[in-house]
Structures are given as structure tokens and as C-alpha cells.
N, C-alpha and C positions, 0 to 999 in steps of 0.2 A: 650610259657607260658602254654598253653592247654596240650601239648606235657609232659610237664614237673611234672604240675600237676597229669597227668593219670599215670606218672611213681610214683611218689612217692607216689602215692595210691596200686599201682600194689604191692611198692615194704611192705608196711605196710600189704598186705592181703587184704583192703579194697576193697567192691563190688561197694560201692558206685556212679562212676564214673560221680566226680562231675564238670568235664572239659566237657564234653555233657550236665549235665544243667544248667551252666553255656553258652552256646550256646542257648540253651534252651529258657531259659530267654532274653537273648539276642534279640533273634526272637521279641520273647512276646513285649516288650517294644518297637522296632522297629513298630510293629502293629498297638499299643498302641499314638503312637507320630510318626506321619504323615509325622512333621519336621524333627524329629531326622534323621542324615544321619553316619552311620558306617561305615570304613577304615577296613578291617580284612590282614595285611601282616606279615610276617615272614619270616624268614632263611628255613624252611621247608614247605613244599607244602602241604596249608591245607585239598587238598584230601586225601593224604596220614593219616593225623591228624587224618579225619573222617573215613578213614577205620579203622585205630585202635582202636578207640571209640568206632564205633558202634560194631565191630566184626561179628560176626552171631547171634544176640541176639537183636538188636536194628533196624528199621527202620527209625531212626529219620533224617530228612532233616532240620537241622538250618539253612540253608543259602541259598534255593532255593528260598529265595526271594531275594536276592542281585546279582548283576549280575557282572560277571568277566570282569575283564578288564586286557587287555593284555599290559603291558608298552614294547615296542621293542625298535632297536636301533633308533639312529637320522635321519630324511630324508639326502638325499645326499647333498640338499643344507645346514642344519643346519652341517651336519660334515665339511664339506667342509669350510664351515665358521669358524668352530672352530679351525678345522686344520691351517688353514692361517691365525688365529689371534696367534696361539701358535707359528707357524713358526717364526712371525713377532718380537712376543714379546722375543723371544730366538734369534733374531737376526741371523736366521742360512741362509746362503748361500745358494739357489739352483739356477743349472745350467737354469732349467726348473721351475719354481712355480705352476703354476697350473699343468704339469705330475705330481711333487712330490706329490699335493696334490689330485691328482684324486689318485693316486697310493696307498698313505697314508690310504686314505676314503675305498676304495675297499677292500683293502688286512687287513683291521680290520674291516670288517665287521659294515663299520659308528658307533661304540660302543667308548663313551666319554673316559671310562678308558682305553682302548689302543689305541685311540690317543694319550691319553697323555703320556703314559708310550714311546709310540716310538717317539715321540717328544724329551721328556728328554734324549732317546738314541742317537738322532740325533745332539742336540747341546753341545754333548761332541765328537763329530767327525770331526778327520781335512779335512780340503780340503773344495770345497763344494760339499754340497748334490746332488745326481741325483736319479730317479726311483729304481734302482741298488741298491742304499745304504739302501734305506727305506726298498727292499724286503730284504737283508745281515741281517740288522738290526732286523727285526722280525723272522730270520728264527733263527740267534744265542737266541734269548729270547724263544722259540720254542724247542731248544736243550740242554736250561740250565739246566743243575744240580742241581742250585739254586733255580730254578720255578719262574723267578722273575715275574710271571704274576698271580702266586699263580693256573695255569691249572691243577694239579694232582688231584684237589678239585671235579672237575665233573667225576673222577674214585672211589676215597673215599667215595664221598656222597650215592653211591650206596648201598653201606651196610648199610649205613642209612636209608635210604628210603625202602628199598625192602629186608625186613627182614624175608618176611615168606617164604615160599617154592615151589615148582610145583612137583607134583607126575609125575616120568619116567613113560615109558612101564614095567618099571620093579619091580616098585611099590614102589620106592625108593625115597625119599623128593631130591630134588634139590635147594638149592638155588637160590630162584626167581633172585640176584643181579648177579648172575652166565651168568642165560638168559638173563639179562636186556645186560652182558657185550657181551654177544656173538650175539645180534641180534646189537647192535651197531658195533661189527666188521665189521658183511657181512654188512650194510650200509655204512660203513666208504670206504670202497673199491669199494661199487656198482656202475659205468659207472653212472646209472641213477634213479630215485626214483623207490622205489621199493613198489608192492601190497603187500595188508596183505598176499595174498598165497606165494608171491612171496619170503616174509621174512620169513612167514613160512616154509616153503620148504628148506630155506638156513639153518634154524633152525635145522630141521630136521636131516640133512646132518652131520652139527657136536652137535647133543645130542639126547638123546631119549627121546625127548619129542612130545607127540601128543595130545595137548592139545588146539587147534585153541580158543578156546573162551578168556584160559590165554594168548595166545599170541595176540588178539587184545585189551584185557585190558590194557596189559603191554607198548603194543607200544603206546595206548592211555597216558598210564601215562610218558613215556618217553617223548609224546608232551607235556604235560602240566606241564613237570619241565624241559621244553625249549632245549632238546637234540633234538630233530625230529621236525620237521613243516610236516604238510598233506597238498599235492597241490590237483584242483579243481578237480580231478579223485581218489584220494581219496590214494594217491600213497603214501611214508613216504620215508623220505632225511635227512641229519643232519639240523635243523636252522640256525646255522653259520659255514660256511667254515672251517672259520682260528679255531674255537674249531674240526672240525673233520679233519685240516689237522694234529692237534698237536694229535690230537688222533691216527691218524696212526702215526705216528711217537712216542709216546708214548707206542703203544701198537706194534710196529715192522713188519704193515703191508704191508710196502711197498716194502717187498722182498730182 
């Protein structure tokens, strides 16, 4: 909505930018009413929102009083449970139940919506199920043509998100969604989580960019629209597997 608003003022000429005070306000009343408790979510990541907003012109902080919450996937016991109630209720065959369902849980990343999607692949499949079928099963939805899991959307979204640019050595604007895709490369491939030098440096190698402070912005933003997780060394990896095995496979990394 915010998003939407500062377009259709952009797109009239107006300076006004009244999706900031509307945030603005926002705060204010929050302040104001002790009880009042606010929900802020969206299809876009409202950091991103608030870069746009403020630009270089505004330091305003609407939301440093609310705190983020991260919703991730299900514990292994809640997949695992849901797994083997959808098994149940589709009536499907396995040779093994709990392999199929440790298998299940693992290789989707304990995330409700691809259980269910390879669920529904499984109880259209003859014979009974074993480990084998579950991994067949997601690897074909993985290679589809089709996208039946809708994954092309975490390549797309990029141009959405990461619209402004990075100045080369050459003094030449780059598209920031360019770097976002190429520091996801060298991670999609990387053995093991990789330092900010360390992505930097691979940066490096394929573009000319030397810009260390945009590249740990960037990777910042990459965690917080849930492509990357930072472990306790401070190192950066995809968040979910099965999203950066489709991504080599999507983008032809694997040789």
C-alpha cells in the first residue's frame, strides 16, 4: 500500500510523500495509546519501502519502535506431524513411514507449502512410496517448465526490490539486482558459508565492483528478504537449501 502510494505521487509530480507520513502518524498514535498494538506485513520488504521513502532527504525512523519478528519454517516435530497426517489422509503407501517422512520434512526445508505440494505429487503415484520417490518427486517439480512451486519468483522479485544501481571502477551505474544475482551465484555454489570478504572477493572476480560498504548492505538486504541467513561468525549461506538447489539448477550452476 505505502509502496503504491509513493508511486502514484511520483507518478503525478508530487513532492509531497505522504506514504512517510502516514508512517509518521502511525508512530505518533502508537505513542500516544500504550494499548494500541500494530501488525506492519506485506508482499515487499518494508525496508526496502523505507529506502525509497526516505531517499537522501529524510531521516525519519517510523518503525524503530516496533520490533521484527521473524516467522520461519515449522519445528521438525510440527512438519513431521503434518507430513504423516497428509500421508495418512491421502491414503499413500510407504514402504518405510517415518524414512518417507524424515525425507519429506528434510528435503523441503520443514516449509507447510511444499509439504503439501509433494504430498499431492505423491498420492498420484503408483506402487508404494519409498525415500527415492519423495527425492524423484521434488527434483521433477524443481525442473519443471511449468514452476509448479511458482520458484522463478525469488529471481524476478529482484528487479523489484533492488532497482537502484552501484557505481563500477569505471564509473559506470550497475544494476544493484545484477550484484544481488551474482553474489547469490558464488553462494549458491560455495562448499561452505562464506565472510563479507569472502563474497566480496568472489564479487570481485566476476565484476568491477569495489564497493565493500554496498556489498554488506546488499547482503544485509538479501537476509532480510530471507535469500541468505548469517551464522554466529557472522559468515552468509542460502536460508533454505531446497530454494538454492533450484537456484543452481535454475541458473546452470552446476556444470
Amino acid at each position: 500500500m505505502l509502496q503504491k502510494i509513493s508511486a502514484l505521487e511520483h507518478e503525478s509530480g508530487s513532492t509531497d510523500n505522504s506514504a512517510l507520513a502516514i508512517l509518521d502518524s502511525l508512530r505518533a498514535i502508537r505513542n500516544e495509546n500504550p494499548n494500541l498494538r500494530m501488525i506492519f506485513t506485506g508482499s515487499v520488504g518494508l525496508h526496502h519501502v523505507l529506502a525509497e521513502l526516505r531517499g537522501n532527504r529524510f531521516a525519519s525512523q517510523p518503525v524503530n519502535d516496533m520490533p521484527r519478528i521473524d516467522i520461519g519454517p515449522l519445528t521438525t516435530e510440527y512438519a513431521s506431524h503434518l507430513a504423516r497426517d497428509l500421508l495418512d489422509k491421502e491414503e499413500i503407501k510407504c514402504d518405510s513411514p517415518e524414512a518417507v517422512v524424515e525425507h519429506l520434512v528434510r528435503l523441503t526445508d520443514r516449509v507447510p507449502f511444499y509439504i503439501h505440494r509433494v504430498v499431492s505429487k505423491l498420492a498420484i503415484v503408483e506402487g508404494t512410496v519409498t525415500s527415492e520417490t519423495v527425492e524423484s518427486e521434488i527434483k521433477k517439480c524443481l525442473t519443471a517448465d511449468s514452476d509448479p512451486w511458482q520458484m522463478e519468483h525469488f529471481r524476478q522479485r529482484l528487479k523489484i526490490y533492488y532497482r537502484d544501481t552501484i557505481q563500477d571502477v569505471n564509473g559506470l551505474a550497475v544494476a544493484t539486482a545484477s550484484v544481488a544475482k551474482t553474489l547469490l551465484n558464488n553462494l549458491a555454489v560455495a562448499a561452505e558459508p562464506q565472510s563479507i570478504d569472502q563474497c566480496n572477493a568472489d564479487l570481485k572476480s566476476k565484476m568491477p565492483i569495489e564497493n565493500r560498504d554496498a556489498v554488506i548492505e546488499l547482503l544485509s538486504s538479501l537476509a532480510k528478504d530471507h535469500y541468505l541467513e548469517r551464522d554466529e561468525d557472522g559468515r552468509y549461506a542460502f536460508r533454505f537449501p531446497l530454494v538454492q538447489r533450484w537456484w543452481i539448477l535454475a541458473e546452470g550452476l552446476s556444470g
